[in-house]
C-alpha positions in Angstrom: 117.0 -81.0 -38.5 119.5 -78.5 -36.5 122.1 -76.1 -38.2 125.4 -76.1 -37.3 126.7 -72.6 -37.3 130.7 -72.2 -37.5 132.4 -69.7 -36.3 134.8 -67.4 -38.4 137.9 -66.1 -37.5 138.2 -62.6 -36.8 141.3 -60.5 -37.1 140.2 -57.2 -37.0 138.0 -58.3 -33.9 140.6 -60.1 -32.3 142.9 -57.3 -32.6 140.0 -55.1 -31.3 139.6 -57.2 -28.1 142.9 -58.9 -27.3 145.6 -56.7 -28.5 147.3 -57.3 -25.4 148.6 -60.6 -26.2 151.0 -59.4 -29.5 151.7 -56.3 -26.9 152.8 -59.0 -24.2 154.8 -60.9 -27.2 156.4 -58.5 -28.6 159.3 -58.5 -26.2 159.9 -62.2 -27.6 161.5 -61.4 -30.6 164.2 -59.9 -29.7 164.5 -62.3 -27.1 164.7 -64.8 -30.3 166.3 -62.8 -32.4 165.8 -64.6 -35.5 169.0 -65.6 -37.9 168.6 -66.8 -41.5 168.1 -70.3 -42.0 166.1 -70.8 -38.3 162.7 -71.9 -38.0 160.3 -70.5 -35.5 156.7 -72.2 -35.2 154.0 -69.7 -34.5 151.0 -71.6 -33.5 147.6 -70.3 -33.0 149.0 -66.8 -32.0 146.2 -64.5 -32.5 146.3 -62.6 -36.2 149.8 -63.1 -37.7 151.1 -59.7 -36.3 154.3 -61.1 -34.5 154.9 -64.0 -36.6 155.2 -61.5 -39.9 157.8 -59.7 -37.1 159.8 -62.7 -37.2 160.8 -62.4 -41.2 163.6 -61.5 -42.0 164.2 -58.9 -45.0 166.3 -60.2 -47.7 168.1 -56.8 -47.8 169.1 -57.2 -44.1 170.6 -60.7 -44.9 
């Protein structure tokens, strides 16, 4: 009987090897320039960096 091995995701490595894609996103949000109230969906976009970007303080609302 064969093991299936699963992969784990990686932040640290991803981050490591493709840090160019939250450098190439980056310019997005201000290009969104989230308001309160809006929903952006973030999906699958590396580790999280640019979709914590998108909050918005409470002390800035």
């Amino acid at each position: 009987m064969s093991t299936i091995q699963k992969d784990h995701w990686n932040p640290v490595l991803y981050d490591e090897q493709h840090s160019f894609v939250s450098k190439f996103g980056s310019s997005l949000i201000d290009y969104l320039a989230p308001k309160k109230g809006e929903n952006i969906l973030d999906v699958g976009c590396g580790s999280g960096d640019l979709a914590q970007k998108l909050q918005i303080p409470e002390q800035v609302l």
